[in-house]
N, C-alpha and C positions, 0 to 999 in steps of 0.2 A: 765373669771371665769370657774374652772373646773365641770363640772358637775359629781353629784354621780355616779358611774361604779358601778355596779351589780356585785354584786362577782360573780353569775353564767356568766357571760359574760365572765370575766376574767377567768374563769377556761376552759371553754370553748377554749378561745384563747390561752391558755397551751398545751391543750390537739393537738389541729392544728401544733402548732409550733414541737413539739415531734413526731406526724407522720412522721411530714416533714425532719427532722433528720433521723429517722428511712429508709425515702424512700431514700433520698440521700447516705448515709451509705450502703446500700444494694448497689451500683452501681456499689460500688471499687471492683474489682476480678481481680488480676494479676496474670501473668504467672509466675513458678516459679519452681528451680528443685535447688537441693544438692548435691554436692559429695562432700566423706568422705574419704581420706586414712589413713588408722591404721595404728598401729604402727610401726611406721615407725621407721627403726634399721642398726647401723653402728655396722658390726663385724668385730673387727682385726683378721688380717691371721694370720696365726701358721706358725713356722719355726721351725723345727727342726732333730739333727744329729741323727744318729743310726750307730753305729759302731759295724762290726764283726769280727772275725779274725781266721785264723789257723795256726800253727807252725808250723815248717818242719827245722829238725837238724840231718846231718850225715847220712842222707837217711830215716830218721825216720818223723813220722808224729804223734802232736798231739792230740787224737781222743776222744772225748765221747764214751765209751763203753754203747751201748744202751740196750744190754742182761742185763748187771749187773749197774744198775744206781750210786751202792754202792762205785764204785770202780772211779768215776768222769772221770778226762779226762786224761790218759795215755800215752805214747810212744809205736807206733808200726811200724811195717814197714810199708814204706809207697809205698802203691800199684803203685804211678802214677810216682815214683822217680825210672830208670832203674840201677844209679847206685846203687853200696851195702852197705848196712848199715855197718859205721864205730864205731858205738859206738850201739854194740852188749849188752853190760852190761845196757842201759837204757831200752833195752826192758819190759813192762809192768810196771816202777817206774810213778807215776804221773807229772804230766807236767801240764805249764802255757802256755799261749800263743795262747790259743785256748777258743772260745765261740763265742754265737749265738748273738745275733743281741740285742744289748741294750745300754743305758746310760753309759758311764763310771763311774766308781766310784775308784776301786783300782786294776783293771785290767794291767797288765803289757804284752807287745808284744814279749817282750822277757826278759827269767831268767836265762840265762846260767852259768854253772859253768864249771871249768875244761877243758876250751876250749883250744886248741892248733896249734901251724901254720898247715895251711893248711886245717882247717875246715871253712865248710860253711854254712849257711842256709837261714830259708826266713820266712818272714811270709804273707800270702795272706790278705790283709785288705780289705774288704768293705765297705763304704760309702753309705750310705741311708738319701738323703735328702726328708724330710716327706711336703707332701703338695705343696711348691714354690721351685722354680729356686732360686739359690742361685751361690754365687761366693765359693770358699772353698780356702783354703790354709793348708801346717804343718806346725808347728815351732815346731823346735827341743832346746829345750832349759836348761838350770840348769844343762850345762855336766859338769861333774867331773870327771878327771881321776888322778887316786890316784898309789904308791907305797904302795901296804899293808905291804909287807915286802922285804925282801933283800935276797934272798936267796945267797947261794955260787956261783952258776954258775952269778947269775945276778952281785952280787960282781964286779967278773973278768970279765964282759961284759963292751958293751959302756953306759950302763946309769950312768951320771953322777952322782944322788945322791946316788945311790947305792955305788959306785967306793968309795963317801966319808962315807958310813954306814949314811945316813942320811933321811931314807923315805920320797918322796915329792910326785913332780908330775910324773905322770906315763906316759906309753910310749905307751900304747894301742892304745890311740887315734891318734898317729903318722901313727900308724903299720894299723889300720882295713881300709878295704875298704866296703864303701856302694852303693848300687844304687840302681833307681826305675824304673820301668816298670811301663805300660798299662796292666795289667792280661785280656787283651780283647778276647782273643782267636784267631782263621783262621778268626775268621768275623769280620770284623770292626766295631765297636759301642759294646753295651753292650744288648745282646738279650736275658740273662740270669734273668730275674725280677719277678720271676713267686712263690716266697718265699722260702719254704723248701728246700735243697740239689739243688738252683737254677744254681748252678758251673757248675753242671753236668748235666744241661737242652740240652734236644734233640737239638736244633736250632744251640748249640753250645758249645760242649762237651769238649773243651780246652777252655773255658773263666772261670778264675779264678780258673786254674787248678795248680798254683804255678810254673809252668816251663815257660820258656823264650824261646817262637816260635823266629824264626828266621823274622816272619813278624811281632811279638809285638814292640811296639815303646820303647825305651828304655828317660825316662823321665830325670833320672840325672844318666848322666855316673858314671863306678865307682872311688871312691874317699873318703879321709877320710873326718872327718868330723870337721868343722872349730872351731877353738877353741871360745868358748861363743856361741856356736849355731846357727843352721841356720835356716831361713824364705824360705819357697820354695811355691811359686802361684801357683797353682796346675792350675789355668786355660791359663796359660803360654805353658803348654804342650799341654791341651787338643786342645788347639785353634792351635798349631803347626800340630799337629797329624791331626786334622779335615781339615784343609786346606791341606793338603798332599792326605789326601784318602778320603774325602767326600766332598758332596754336599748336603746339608737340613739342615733340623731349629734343628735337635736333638730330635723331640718328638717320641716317642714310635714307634710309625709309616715308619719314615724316614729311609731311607736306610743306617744310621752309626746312630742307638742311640744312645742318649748323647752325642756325639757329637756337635758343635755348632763350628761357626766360631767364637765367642768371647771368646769361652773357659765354658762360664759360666757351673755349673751341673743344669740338667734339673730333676726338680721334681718325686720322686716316682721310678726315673731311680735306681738300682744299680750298682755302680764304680768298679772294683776289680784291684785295685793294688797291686804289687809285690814287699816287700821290701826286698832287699836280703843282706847278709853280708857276709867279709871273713877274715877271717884270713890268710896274704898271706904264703906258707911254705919257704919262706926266711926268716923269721920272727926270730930275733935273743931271745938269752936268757933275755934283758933286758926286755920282760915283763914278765917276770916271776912272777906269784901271783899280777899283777896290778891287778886293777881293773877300769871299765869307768861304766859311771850313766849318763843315761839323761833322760828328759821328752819329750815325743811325744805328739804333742798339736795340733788337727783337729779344724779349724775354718771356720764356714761357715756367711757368711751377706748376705742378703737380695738382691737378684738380680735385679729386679725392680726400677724404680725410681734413678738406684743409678749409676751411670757411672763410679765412681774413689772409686774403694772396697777399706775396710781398711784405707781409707785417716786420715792424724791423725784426 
């Protein structure tokens, strides 16, 4: 039989049982520490071209007039050219072929007209790869070379549609010869990187000076140019050229910048190449009023990670 419990009893034994949670509770203290890393961030690298360029036709050179902004970029004689200007008449007319350092959009490397055997010229291009090493190539591509007309003398020449009064394909791109140079200067590598008027930098006062040193490496001998255009790896040469006169990895530092045994273009470096053309003066009347059109197309990928550039 249960006997009566006094509720004071019972509350009593409440009140005990609750300390005793209370005491055991207090005993747990454990050691304990946090770390936190924030935000935490993947950022894709940047690549990319910067393209410059200067003219030079007939001993002329073409220049930004910095006195007169008004007057854009003109034909003058050109100081670093010994021989004499042959096309006296373009003096102070405006000219293409020439600007600073940007995007292309509808800049053209060369716009000549009136050209005749025996003329030549060039254009100095630079190359500014922004941030990473990269692989570069040209492709010359979308040439057309046309008969615009048939003159009399070309008539009684060897061009065949002429000879039938029939405008076709033209004979230009038979006749021109191209080729390209290293515009590297007396010093091998590229020391000139320092921005403005960089050509003419103290370290090395013939890099990117548009003449052909007897020590510049000559990249594609001269030669016309293949019909449907051509694909030229630009680190084909450099990697020829490097392995001939240097030794190091190509960074700023090394004793042939930009250079590199693999060819690759190394970051931030600028390139100055020499593209020159001729008109040879054996050059008969069949091209008389042709004309040739192509596009010039600089491509650079991703040096990194990537062993076999441009692979399809």
């Amino acid at each position: 039989m249960i006997k009566n419990i006094s509720p004071r009893i019972l509350l009593s034994g409440a009140t005990i049982l609750a300390a005793a949670a209370l005491a055991i509770g207090a005993t747990f203290a454990f050691f304990s520490d946090t770390e936190t890393s924030t935000d935490n961030t993947f950022v894709a690298g940047a690549l990319d071209l910067k393209v410059d360029a200067e003219a030079h036709y007939a001993g002329l050179v073409c220049r930004d007039i910095v006195d007169d902004p008004n007057l854009g970029t003109v034909w003058i004689d050109d100081p670093a050219d010994p021989d004499p200007v042959t096309r006296p008449d373009l003096l102070g007319d405006a000219c293409g072929g020439t600007w600073d350092e940007r995007d292309l959009t509808s800049e053209k490397f060369f716009d000549l007209t009136d050209i005749k055997p025996g003329d030549d010229g060039e254009n100095t291009i630079s190359l500014h790869v922004i941030n990473n090493d990269a692989w570069g190539r040209l492709v010359i591509e979308n040439d057309d070379d046309l008969d615009v007309d048939c003159t009399e003398p070309e008539t009684e020449s060897a061009d065949p549609e002429c000879i039938t009064n029939t405008p076709g394909e033209g004979e230009l791109q038979d006749n021109m010869l191209f080729q390209i140079w290293l515009d590297e200067g007396l010093t091998n590598g590229f020391q000139c990187s320092d921005g403005v008027e960089a050509a003419r930098c103290t370290d090395d006062p013939t890099e990117g000076d548009n003449i052909l040193q007897e020590t510049e490496p000559i990249l594609v001998t001269p030669g016309t140019l293949d019909v449907g255009g051509e694909t030229l790896p630009i680190w084909l040469g450099l990697a020829t050229w490097a392995g001939n006169a240097c030794a190091g990895d190509g960074s700023s530092t090394s004793d042939c910048p930009g250079l590199t045994s693999d060819g690759h273009m190394v970051g931030s470096i600028t390139y100055y190449f020499g593209l020159g053309w001729e008109l040879p003066d054996t050059t008969g009347n069949e091209v008389q009023s042709d004309s040739l059109v192509a596009d010039l197309r600089f491509d650079v990928e991703q040096y990194r990670n990537n062993p076999t550039p441009f692979a399809p």
